[in-house]
Steps between C-alpha positions, in 0.01 A plus 500: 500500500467255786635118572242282614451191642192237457428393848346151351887415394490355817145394580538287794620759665284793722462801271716699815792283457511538154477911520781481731714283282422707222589828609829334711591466143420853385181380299297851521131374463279166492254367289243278779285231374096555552385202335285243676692280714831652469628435854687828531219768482095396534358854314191392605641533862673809453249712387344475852542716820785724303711157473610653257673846611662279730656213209610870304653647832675176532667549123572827548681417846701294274614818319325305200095617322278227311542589148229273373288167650532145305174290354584331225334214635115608578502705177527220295156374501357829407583411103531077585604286400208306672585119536698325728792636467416854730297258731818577748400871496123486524234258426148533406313625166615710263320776671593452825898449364417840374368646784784399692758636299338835500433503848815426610686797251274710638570422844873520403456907359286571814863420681740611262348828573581490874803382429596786278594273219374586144435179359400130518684230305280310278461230250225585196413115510390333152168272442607286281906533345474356226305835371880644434477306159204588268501154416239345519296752689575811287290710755615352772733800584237748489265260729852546755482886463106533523511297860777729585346803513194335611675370818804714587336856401267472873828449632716775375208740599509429816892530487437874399272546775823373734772727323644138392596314189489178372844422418498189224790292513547380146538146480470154285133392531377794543259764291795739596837345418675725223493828315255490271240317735537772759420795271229273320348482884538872565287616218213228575476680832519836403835573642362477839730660724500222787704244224866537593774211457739359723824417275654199520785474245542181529173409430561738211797349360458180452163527322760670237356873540776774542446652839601830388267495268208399712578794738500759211154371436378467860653850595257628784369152589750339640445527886772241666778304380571160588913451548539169345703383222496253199781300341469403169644135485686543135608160516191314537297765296501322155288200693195609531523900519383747797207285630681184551406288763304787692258199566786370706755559828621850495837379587602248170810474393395575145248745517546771232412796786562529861344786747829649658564777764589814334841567311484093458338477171443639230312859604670805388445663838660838394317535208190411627495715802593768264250438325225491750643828645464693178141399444408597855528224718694649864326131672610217665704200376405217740659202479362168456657184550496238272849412409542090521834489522616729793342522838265812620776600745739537195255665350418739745851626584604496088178667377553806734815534425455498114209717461557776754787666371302501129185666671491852290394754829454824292481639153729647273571867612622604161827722419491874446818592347518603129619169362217299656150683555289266636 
């Protein structure tokens, strides 16, 4: 198990700078960004004249390896929604919204592959979000799965061809955001073996889903980990429950959740990692900041130092003496 750092945490900044900072802090590997317009890394750019091989080299010379690219942006319009409100990302029809989405994820495996990173960091998108109640469009659910595997399935073939998965980040407004949706999605695409997820617990927690749980469920398919946290605001809970005010400023004084750095909220990082490490998962925990109380440079000196002592490097030997066999 790895510490890693998201190089966007500090966007205005060249992606070198950032690598250096991060492994001057003992962060072991990066997630880059690849979407369109990212400032830090143009994938269109470094997939030409072995660009490439040289941005890896540069990692590596860091003493650090890309553990996964970013594009949670461009994969939105794969699934929509379509209106105004992913005009910022890409404009155009429906089609060509499409088009671009799957383009650019594409584009995005092609690298992660000559990177040496195993997977891309993706939203599943929605159409249309009110379909999450069967009222009143009590198909409107299936319409969400039937696009689904009508639009990401192209993709996640051509992931296979690339040795790459998608890695879902499970999310509010999304087709994947808890448990149940992400197995309902598996089986409508046969299980392909290109869906992964990238868990984020706080994402997790506060839509009220135990994380242990979802990791029992998603053993095998979990590909990254995003190192953020989630405080459950007890206090202002009984105003409006888990969802209140996420139309509004992340940083409100009476919010009933708050995105923290790790060991600030309310993520049982022991028991999750113990968790993950039973079921398989030997990956990367990256982390992501979102905290809107403390400052990235807190974060990046306090996250490393929380999370690397808990980061389990080998298994369980066992005991052979004749009270304890195993």
């Amino acid at each position: 198990m790895k510490v890693g750092f998201c190089v966007v945490n500090y966007s205005e900044k060249p992606v070198e700078e950032v690598v250096r900072l991060a492994a001057e802090n003992g962060y072991e590997c990066v997630e880059l960004p690849s979407y369109v317009g990212n400032g830090q890394v143009d994938a269109q750019e470094q997939l030409r004249g072995g660009r490439a091989k040289a941005l890896k080299k540069m990692v590596e010379d860091h003493g650090m390896t890309v553990s996964s690219l970013s594009n949670h942006a461009d994969s939105w319009p794969i699934m929509g929604p379509y209106g105004g409100t992913t005009d910022s990302i890409c404009e155009g029809t429906v089609e060509e919204r499409v088009r671009f989405g799957q383009e650019s994820m594409i584009q995005s495996a092609r690298l992660a592959a000559e990177l040496g990173a195993g997977a891309v960091v993706a939203f599943s998108g929605m159409e249309n979000y009110g379909h999450i109640n069967d009222w009143p469009e009590p198909n409107g659910w299936k319409y969400e799965e039937e696009r689904f595997a009508e639009k990401w399935v192209p993709v996640f073939d051509k992931y296979r061809e690339y040795g790459v998965r998608v890695a879902f980040e499970p999310h509010p407004n999304n087709l994947v955001y808890d448990t149940q949706s992400t197995l309902r999605l598996l089986e409508v695409v046969d299980h392909h073996e290109s869906f992964a997820i990238n868990l984020d617990p706080a994402n997790i927690l506060f839509g009220g889903v135990n994380v242990e749980t979802f990791v029992d469920e998603l053993r095998g398919r979990i590909a990254l980990v995003h190192a953020k946290d989630c405080e459950i605001v007890r206090h202002n809970l009984a105003k409006g429950g888990l969802n209140m005010y996420m139309q509004d400023g992340w940083g409100r004084l009476d919010r009933s959740f708050r995105f923290r750095i790790p060991g600030w909220g309310d993520v049982d990082w022991k028991r999750l990692i113990s968790e993950l490490y039973l079921t398989g998962y030997d990956g990367a925990f990256n982390y992501e900041h979102e905290d809107v109380i403390m400052s990235r440079a807190d974060g990046v000196e306090k996250t490393i130092r929380f999370l690397k002592p808990l980061m389990i490097r080998a298994p369980y030997e066992g005991r052979h003496d004749k009270l304890f066999t195993k």
